[in-house]
PQR file with spaces between the fields and no chain letter, atoms N, CA, C, O and H, PARSE charges and radii, in Angstrom:
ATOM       1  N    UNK     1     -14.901   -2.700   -7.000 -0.4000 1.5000
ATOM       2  CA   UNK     1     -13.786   -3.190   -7.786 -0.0000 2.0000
ATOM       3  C    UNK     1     -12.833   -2.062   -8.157  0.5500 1.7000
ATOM       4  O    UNK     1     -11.616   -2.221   -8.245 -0.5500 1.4000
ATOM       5  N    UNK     2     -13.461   -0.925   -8.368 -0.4000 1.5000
ATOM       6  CA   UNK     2     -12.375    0.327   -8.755 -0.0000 2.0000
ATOM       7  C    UNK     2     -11.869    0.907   -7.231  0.5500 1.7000
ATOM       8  O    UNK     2     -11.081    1.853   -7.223 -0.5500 1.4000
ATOM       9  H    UNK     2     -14.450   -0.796   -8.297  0.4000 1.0000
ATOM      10  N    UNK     3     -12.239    0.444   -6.212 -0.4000 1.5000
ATOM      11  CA   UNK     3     -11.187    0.801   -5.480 -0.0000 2.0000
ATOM      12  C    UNK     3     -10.074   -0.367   -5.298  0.5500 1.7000
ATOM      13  O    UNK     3      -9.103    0.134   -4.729 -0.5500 1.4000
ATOM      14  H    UNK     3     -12.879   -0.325   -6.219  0.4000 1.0000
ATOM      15  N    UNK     4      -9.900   -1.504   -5.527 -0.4000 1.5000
ATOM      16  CA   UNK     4      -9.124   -1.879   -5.672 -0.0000 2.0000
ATOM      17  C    UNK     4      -8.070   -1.917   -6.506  0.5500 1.7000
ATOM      18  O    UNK     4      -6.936   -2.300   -6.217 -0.5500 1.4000
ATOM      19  H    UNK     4     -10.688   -1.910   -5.989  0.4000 1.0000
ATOM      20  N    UNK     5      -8.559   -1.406   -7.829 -0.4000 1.5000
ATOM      21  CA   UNK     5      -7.631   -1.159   -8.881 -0.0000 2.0000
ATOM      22  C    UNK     5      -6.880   -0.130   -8.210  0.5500 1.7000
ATOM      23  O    UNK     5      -5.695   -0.283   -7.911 -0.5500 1.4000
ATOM      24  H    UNK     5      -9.480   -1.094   -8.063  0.4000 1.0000
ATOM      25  N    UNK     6      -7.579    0.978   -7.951 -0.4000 1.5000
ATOM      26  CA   UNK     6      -7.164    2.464   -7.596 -0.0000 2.0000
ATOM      27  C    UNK     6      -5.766    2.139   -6.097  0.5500 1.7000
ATOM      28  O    UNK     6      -5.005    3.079   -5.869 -0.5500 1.4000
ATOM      29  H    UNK     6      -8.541    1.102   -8.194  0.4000 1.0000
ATOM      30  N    UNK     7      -5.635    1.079   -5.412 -0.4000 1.5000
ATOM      31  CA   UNK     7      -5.516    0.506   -3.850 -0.0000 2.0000
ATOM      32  C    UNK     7      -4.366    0.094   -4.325  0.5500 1.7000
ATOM      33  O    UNK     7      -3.330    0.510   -3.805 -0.5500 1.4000
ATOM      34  H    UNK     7      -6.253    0.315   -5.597  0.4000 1.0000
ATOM      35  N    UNK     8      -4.318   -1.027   -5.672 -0.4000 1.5000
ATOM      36  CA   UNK     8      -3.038   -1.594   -5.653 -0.0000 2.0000
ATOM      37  C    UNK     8      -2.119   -1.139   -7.043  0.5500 1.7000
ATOM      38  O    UNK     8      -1.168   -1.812   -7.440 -0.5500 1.4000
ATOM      39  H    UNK     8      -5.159   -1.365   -6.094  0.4000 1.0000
ATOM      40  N    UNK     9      -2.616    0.210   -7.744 -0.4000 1.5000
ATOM      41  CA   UNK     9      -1.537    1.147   -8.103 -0.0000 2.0000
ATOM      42  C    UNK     9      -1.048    1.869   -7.412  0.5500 1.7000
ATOM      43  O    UNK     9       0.173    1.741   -7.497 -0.5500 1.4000
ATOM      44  H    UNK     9      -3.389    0.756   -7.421  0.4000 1.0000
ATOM      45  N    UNK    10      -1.322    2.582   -6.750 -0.4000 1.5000
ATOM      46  CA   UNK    10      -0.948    3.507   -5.691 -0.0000 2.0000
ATOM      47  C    UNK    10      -0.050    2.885   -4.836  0.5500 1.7000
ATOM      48  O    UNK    10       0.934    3.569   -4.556 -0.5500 1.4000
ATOM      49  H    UNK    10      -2.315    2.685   -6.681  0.4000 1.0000
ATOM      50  N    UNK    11      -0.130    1.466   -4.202 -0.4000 1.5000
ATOM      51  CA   UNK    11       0.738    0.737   -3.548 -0.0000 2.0000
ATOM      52  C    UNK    11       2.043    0.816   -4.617  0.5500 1.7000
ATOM      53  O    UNK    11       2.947    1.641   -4.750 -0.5500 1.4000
ATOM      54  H    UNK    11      -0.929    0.910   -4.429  0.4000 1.0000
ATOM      55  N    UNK    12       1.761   -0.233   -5.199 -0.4000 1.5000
ATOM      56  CA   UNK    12       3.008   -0.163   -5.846 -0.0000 2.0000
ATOM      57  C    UNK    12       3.408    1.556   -6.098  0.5500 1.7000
ATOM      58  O    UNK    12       4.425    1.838   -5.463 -0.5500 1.4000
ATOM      59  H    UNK    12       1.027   -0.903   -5.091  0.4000 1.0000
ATOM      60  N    UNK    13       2.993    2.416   -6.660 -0.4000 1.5000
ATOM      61  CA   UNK    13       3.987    3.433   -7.001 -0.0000 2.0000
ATOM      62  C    UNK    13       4.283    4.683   -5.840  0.5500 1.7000
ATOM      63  O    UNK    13       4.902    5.735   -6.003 -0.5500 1.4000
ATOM      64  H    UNK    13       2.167    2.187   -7.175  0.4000 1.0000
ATOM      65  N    UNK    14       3.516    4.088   -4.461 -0.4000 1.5000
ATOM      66  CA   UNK    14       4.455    4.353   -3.648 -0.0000 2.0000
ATOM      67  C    UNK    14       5.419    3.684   -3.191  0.5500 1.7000
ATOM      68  O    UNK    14       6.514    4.140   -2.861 -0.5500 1.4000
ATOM      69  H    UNK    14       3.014    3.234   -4.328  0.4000 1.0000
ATOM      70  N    UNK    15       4.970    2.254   -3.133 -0.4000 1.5000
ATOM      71  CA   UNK    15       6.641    1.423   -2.709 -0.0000 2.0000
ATOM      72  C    UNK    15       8.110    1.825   -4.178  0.5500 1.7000
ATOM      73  O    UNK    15       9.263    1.654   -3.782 -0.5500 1.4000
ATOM      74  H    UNK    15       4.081    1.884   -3.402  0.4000 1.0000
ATOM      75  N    UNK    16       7.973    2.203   -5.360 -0.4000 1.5000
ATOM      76  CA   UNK    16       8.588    2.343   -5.850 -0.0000 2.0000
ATOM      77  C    UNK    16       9.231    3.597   -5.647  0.5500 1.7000
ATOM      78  O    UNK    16      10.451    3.612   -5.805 -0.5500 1.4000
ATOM      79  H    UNK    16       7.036    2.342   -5.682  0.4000 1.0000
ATOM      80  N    UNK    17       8.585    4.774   -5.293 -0.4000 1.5000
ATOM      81  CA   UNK    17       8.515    6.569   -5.148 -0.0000 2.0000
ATOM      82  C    UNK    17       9.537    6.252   -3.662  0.5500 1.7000
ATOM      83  O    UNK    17      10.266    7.153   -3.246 -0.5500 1.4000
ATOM      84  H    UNK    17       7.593    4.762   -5.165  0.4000 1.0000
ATOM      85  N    UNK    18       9.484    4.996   -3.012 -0.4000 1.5000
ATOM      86  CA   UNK    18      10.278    5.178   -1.505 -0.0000 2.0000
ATOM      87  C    UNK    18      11.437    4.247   -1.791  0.5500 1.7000
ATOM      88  O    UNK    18      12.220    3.942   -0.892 -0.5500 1.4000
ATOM      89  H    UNK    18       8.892    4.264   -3.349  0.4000 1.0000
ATOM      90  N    UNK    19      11.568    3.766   -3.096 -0.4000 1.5000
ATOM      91  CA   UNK    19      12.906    2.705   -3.468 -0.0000 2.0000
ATOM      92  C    UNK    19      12.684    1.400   -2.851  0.5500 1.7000
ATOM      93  O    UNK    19      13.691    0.708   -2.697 -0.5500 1.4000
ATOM      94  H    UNK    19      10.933    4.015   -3.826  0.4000 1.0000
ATOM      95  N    UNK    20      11.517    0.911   -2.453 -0.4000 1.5000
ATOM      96  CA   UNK    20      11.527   -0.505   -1.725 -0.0000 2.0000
ATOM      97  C    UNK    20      11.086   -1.637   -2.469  0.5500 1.7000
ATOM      98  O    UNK    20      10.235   -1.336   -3.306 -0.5500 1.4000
ATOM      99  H    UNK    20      10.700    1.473   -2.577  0.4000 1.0000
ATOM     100  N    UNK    21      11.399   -2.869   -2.432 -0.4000 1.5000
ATOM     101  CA   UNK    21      11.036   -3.679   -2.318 -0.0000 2.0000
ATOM     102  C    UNK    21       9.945   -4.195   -1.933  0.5500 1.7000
ATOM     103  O    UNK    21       9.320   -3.387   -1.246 -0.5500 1.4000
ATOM     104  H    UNK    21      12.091   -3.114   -1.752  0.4000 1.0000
ATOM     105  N    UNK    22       9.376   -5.256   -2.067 -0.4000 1.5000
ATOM     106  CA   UNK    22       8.091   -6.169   -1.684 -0.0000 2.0000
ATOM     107  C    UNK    22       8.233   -6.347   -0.384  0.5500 1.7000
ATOM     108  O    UNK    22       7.566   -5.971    0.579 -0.5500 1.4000
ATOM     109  H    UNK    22       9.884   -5.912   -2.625  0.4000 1.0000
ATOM     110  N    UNK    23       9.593   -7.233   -0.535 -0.4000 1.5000
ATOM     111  CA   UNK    23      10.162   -7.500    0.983 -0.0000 2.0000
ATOM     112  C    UNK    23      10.670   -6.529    1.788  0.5500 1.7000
ATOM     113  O    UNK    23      10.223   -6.675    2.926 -0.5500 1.4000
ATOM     114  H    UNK    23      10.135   -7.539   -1.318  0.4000 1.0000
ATOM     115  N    UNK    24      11.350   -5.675    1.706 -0.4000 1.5000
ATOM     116  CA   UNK    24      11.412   -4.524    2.116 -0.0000 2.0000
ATOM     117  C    UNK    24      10.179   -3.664    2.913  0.5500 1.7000
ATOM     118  O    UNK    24      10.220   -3.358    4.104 -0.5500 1.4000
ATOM     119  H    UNK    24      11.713   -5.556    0.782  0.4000 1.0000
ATOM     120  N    UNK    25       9.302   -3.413    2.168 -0.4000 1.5000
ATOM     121  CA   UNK    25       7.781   -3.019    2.603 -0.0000 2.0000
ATOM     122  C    UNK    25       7.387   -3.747    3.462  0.5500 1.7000
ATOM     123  O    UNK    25       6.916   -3.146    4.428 -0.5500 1.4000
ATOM     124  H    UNK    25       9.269   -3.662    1.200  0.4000 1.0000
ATOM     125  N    UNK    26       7.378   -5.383    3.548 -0.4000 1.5000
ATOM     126  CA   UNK    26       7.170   -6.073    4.079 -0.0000 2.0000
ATOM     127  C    UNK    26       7.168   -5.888    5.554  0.5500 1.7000
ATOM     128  O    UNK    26       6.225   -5.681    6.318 -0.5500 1.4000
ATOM     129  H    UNK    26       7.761   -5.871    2.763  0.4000 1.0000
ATOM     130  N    UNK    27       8.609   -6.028    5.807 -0.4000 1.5000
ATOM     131  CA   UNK    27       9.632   -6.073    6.662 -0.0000 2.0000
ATOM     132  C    UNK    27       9.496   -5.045    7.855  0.5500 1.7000
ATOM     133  O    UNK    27       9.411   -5.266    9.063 -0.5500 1.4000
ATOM     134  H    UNK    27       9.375   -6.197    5.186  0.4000 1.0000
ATOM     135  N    UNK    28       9.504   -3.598    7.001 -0.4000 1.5000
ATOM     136  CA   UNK    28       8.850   -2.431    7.521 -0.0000 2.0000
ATOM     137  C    UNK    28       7.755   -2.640    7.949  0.5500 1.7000
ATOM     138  O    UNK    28       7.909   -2.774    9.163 -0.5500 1.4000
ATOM     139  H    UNK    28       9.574   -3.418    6.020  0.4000 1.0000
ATOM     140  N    UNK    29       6.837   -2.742    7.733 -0.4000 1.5000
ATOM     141  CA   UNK    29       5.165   -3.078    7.828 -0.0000 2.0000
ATOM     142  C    UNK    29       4.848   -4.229    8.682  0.5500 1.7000
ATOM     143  O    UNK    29       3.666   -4.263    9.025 -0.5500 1.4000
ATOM     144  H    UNK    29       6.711   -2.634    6.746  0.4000 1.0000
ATOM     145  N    UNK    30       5.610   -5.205    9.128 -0.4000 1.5000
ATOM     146  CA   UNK    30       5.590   -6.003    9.822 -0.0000 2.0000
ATOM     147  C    UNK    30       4.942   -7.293    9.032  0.5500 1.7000
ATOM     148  O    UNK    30       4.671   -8.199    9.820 -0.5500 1.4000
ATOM     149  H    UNK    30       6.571   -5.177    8.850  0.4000 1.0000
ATOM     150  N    UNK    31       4.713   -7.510    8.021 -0.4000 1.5000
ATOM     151  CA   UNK    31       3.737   -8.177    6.821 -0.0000 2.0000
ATOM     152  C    UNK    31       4.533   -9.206    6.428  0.5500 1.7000
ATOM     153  O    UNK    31       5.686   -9.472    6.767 -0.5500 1.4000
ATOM     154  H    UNK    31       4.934   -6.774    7.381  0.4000 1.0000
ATOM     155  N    UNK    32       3.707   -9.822    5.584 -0.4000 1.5000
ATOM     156  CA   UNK    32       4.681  -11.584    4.766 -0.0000 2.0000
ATOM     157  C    UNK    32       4.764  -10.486    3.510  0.5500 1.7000
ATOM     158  O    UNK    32       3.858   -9.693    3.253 -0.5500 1.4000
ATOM     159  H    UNK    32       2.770   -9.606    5.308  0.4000 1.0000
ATOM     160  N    UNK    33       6.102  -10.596    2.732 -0.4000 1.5000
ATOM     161  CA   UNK    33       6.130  -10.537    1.132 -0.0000 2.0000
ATOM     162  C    UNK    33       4.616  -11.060    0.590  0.5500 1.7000
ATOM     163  O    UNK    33       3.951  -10.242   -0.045 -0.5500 1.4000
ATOM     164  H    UNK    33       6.838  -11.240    2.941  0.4000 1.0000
ATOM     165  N    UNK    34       4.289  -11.851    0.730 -0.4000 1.5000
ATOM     166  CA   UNK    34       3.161  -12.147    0.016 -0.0000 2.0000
ATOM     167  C    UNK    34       2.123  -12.182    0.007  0.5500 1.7000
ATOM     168  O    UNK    34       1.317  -12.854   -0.637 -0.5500 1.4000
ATOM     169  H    UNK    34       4.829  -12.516    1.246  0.4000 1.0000
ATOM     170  N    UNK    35       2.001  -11.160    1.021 -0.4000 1.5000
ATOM     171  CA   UNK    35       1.213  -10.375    1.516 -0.0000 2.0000
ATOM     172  C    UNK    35       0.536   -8.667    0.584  0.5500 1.7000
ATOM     173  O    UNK    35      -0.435   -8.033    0.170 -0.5500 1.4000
ATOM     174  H    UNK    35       2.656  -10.614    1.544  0.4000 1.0000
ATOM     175  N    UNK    36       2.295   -8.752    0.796 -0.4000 1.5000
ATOM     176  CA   UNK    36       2.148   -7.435   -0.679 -0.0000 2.0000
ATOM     177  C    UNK    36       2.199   -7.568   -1.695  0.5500 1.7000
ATOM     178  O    UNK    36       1.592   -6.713   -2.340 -0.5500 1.4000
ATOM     179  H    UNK    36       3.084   -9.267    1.133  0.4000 1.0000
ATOM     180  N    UNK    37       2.799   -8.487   -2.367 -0.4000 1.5000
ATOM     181  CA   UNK    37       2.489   -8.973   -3.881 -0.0000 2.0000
ATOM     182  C    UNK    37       1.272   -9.232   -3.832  0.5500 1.7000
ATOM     183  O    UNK    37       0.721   -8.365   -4.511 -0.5500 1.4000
ATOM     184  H    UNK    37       3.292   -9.182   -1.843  0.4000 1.0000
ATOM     185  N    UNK    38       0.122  -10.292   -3.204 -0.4000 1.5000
ATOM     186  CA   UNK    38      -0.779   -9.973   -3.205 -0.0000 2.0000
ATOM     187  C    UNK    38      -2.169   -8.804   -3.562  0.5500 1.7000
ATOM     188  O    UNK    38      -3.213   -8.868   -4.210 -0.5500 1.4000
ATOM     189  H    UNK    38       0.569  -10.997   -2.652  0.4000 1.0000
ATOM     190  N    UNK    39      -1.576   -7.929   -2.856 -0.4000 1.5000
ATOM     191  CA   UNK    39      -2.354   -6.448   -2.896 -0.0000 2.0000
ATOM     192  C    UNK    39      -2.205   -5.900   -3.783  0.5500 1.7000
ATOM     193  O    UNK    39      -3.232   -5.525   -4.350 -0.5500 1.4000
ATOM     194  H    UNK    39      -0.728   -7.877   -2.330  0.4000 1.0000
ATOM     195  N    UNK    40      -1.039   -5.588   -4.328 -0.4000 1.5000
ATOM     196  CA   UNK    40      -0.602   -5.031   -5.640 -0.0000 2.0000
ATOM     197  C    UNK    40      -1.001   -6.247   -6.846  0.5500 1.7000
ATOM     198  O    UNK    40      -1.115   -5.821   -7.995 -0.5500 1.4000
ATOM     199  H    UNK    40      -0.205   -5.893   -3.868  0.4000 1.0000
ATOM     200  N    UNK    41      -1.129   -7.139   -6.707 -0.4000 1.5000
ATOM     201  CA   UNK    41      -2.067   -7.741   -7.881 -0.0000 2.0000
ATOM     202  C    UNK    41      -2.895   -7.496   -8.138  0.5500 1.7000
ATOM     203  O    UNK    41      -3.297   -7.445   -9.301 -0.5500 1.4000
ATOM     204  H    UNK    41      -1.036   -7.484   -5.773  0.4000 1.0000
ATOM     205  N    UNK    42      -3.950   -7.052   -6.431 -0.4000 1.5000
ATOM     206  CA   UNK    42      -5.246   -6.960   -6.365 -0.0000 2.0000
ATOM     207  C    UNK    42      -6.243   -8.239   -6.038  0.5500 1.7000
ATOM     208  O    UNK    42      -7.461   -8.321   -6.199 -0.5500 1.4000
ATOM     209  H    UNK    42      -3.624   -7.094   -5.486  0.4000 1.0000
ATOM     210  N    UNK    43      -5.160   -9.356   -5.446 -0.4000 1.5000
ATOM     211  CA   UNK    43      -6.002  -10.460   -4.979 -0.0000 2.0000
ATOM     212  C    UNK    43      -6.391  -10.673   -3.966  0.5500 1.7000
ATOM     213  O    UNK    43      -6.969  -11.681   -3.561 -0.5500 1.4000
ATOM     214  H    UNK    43      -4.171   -9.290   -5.315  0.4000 1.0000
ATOM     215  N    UNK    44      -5.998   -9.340   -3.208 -0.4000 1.5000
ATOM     216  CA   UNK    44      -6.526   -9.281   -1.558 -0.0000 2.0000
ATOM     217  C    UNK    44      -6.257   -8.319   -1.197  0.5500 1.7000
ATOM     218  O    UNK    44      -5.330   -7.706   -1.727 -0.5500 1.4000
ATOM     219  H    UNK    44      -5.528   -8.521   -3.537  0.4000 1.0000
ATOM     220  N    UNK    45      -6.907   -7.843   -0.231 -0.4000 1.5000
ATOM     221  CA   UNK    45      -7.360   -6.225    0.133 -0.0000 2.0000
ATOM     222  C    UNK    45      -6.670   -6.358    1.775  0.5500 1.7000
ATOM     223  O    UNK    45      -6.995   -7.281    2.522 -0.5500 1.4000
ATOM     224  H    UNK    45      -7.660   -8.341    0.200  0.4000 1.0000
ATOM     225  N    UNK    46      -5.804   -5.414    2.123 -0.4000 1.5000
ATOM     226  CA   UNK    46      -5.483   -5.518    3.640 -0.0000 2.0000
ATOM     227  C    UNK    46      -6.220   -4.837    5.044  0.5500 1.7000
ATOM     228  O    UNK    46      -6.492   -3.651    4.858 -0.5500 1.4000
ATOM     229  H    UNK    46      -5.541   -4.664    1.516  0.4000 1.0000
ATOM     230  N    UNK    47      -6.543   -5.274    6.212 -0.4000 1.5000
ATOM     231  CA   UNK    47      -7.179   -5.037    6.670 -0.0000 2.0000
ATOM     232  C    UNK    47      -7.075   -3.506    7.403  0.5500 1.7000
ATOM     233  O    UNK    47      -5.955   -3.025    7.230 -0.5500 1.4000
ATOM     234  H    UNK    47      -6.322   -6.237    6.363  0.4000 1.0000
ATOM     235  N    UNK    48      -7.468   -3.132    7.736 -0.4000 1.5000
ATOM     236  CA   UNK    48      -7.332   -1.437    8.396 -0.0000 2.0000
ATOM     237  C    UNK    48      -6.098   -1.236    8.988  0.5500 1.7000
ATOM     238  O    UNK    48      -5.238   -0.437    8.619 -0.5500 1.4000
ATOM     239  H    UNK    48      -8.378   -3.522    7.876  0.4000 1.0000
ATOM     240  N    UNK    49      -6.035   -2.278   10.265 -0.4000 1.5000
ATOM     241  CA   UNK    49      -4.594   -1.990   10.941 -0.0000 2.0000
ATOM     242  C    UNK    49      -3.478   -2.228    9.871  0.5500 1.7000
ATOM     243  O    UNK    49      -2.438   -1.574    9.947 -0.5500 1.4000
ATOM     244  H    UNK    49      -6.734   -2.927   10.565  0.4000 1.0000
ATOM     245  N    UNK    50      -3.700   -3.318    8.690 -0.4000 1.5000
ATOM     246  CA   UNK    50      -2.566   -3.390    7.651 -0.0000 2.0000
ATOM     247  C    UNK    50      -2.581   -2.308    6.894  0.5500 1.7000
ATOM     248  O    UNK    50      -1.438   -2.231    6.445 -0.5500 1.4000
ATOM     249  H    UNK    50      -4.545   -3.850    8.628  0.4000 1.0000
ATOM     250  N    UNK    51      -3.430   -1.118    6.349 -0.4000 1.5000
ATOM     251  CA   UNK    51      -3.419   -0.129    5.939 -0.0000 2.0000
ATOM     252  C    UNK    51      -2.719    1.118    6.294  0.5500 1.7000
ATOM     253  O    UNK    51      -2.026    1.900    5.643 -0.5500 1.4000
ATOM     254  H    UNK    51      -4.359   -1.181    6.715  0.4000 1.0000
ATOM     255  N    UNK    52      -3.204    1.059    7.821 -0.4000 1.5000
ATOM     256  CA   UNK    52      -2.510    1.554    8.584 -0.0000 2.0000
ATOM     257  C    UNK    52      -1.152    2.204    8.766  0.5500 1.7000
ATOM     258  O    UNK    52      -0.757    3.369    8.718 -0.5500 1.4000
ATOM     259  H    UNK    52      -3.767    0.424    8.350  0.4000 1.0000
ATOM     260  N    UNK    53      -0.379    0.614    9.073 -0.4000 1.5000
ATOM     261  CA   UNK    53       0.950    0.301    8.959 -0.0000 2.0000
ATOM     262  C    UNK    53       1.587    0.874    7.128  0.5500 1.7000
ATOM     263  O    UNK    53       2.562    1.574    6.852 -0.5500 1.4000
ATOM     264  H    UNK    53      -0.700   -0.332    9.112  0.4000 1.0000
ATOM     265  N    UNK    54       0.653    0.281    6.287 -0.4000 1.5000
ATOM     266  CA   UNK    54       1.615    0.249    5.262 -0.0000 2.0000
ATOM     267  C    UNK    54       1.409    1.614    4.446  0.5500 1.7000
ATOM     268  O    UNK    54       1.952    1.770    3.352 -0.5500 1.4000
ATOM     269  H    UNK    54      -0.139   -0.288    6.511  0.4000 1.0000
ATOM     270  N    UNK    55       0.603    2.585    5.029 -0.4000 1.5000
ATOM     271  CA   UNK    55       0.630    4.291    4.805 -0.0000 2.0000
ATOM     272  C    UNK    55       1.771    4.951    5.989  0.5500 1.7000
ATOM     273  O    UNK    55       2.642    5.812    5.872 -0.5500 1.4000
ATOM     274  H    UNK    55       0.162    2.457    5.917  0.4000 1.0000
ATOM     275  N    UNK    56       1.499    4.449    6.693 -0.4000 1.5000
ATOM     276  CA   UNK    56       3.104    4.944    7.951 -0.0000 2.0000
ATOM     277  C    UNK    56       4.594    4.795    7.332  0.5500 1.7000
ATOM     278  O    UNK    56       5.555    5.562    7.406 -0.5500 1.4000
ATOM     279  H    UNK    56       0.790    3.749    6.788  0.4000 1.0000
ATOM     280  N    UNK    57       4.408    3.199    6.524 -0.4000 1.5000
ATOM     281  CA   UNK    57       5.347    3.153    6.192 -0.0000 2.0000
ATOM     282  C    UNK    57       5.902    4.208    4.999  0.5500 1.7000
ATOM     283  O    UNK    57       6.762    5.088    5.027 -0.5500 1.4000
ATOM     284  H    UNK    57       3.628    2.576    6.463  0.4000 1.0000
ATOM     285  N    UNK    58       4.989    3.697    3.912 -0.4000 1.5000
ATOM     286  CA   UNK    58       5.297    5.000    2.849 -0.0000 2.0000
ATOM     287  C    UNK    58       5.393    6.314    2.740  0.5500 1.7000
ATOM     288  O    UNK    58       5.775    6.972    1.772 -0.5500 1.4000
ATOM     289  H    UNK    58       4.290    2.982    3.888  0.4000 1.0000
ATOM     290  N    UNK    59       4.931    6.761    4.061 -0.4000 1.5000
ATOM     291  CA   UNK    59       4.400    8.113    4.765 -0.0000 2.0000
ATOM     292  C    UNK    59       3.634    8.894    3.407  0.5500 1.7000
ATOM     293  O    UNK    59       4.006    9.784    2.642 -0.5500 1.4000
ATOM     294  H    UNK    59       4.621    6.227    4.847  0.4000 1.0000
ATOM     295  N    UNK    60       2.041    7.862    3.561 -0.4000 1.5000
ATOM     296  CA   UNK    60       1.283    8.684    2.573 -0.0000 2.0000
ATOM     297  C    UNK    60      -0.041    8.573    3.570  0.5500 1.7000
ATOM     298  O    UNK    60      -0.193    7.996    4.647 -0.5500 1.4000
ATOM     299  H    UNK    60       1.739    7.139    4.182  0.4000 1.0000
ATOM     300  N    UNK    61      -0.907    9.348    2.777 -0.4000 1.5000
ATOM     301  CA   UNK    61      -2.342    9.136    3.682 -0.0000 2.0000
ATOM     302  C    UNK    61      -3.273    8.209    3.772  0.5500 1.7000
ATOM     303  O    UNK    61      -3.079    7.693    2.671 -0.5500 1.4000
ATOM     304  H    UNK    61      -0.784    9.817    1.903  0.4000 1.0000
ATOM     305  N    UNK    62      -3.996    7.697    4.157 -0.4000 1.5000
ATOM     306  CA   UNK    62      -5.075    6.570    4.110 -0.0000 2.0000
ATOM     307  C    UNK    62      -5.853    6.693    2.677  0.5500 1.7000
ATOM     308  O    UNK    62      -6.177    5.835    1.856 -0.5500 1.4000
ATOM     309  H    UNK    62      -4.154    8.117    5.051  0.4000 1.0000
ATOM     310  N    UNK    63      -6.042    8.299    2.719 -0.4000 1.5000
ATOM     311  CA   UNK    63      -7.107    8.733    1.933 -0.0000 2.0000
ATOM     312  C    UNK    63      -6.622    8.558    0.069  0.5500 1.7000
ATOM     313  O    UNK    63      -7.128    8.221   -1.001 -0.5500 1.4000
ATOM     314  H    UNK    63      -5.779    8.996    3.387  0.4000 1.0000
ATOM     315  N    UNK    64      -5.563    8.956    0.528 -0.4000 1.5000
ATOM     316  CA   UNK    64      -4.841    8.725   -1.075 -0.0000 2.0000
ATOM     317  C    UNK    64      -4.575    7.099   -1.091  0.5500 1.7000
ATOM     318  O    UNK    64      -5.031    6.461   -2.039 -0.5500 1.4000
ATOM     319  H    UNK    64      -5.152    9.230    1.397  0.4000 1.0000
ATOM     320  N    UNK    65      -3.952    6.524   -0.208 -0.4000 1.5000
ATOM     321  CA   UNK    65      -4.089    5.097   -0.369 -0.0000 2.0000
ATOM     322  C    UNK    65      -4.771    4.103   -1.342  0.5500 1.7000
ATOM     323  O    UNK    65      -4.508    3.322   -2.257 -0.5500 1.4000
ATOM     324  H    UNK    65      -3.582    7.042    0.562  0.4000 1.0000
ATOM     325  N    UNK    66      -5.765    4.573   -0.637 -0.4000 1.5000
ATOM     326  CA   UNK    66      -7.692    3.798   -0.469 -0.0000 2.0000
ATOM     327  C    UNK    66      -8.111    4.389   -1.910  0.5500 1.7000
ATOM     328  O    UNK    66      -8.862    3.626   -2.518 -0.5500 1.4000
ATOM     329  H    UNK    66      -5.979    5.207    0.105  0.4000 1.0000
ATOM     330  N    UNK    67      -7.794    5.566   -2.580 -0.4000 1.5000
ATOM     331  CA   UNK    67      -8.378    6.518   -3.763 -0.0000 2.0000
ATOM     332  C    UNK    67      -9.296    7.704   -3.605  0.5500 1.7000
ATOM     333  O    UNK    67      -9.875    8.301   -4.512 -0.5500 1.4000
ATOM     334  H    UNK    67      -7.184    6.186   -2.087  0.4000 1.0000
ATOM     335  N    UNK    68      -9.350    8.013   -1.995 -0.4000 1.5000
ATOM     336  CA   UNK    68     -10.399    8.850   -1.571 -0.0000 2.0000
ATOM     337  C    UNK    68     -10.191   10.141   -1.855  0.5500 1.7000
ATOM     338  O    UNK    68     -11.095   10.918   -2.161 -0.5500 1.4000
ATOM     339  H    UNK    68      -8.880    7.528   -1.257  0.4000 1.0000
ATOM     340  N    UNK    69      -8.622   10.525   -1.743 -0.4000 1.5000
ATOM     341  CA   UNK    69      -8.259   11.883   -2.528 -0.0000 2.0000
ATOM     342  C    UNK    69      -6.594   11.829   -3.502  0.5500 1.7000
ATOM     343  O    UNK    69      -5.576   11.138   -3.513 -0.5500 1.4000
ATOM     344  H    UNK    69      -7.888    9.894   -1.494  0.4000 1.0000
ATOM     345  N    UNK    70      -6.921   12.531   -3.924 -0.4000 1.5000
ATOM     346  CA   UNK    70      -5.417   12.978   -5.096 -0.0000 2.0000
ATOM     347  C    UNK    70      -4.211   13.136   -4.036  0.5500 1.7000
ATOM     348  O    UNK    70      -3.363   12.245   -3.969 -0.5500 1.4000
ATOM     349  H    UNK    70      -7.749   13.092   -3.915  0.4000 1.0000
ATOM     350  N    UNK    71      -4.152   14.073   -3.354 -0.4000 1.5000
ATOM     351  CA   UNK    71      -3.447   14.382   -2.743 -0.0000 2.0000
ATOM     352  C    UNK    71      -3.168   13.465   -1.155  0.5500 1.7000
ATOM     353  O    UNK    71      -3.805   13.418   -0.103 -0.5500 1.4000
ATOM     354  H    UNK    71      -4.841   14.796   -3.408  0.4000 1.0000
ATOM     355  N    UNK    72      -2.020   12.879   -1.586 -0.4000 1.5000
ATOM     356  CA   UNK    72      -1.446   11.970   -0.244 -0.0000 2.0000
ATOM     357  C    UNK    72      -0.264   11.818    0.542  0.5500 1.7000
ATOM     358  O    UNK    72       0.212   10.915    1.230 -0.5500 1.4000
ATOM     359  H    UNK    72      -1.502   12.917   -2.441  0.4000 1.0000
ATOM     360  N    UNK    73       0.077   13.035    0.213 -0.4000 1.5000
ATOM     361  CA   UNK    73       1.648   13.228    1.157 -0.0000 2.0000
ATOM     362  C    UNK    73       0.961   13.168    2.703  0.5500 1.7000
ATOM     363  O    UNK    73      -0.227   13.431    2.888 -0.5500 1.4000
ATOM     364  H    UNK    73      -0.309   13.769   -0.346  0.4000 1.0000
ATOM     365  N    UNK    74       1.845   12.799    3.727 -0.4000 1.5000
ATOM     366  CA   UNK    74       1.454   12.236    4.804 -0.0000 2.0000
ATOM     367  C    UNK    74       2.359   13.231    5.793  0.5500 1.7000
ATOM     368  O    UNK    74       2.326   13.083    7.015 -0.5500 1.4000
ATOM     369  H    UNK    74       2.810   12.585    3.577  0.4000 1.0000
């Protein structure tokens, strides 16, 4: 459960740190909006290749993503 907390702050305050939108992120990421509102609630966890994508997008690391380390510049 605490990696999810840890999963969908970090989302959001990298989509905010890159000026985007839900939809925006989305869009980029190839994803539904509600897809990412989702995650950032914390009502669903995205799958690897969606992780993937949506650390490319933010250009951060998996590892900081996920909560595995502090440091996540990409």
């Amino acid at each position: 459960m605490e990696r999810v907390a840890i999963f969908k702050e970090r989302l959001l305050l990298a989509r905010r740190r890159r000026d985007l939108s839900q939809e925006q992120l989305a869009d980029k990421a190839g994803l539904f909006k509600t897809d990412v509102s989702k995650y950032e609630r914390g009502q669903s966890m995205p799958t690897v290749a969606r992780l993937m994508r949506l650390a490319d997008v933010l250009d951060v690391t998996l590892d900081w993503l996920c909560g595995r380390k502090e440091d996540g510049r990409g």
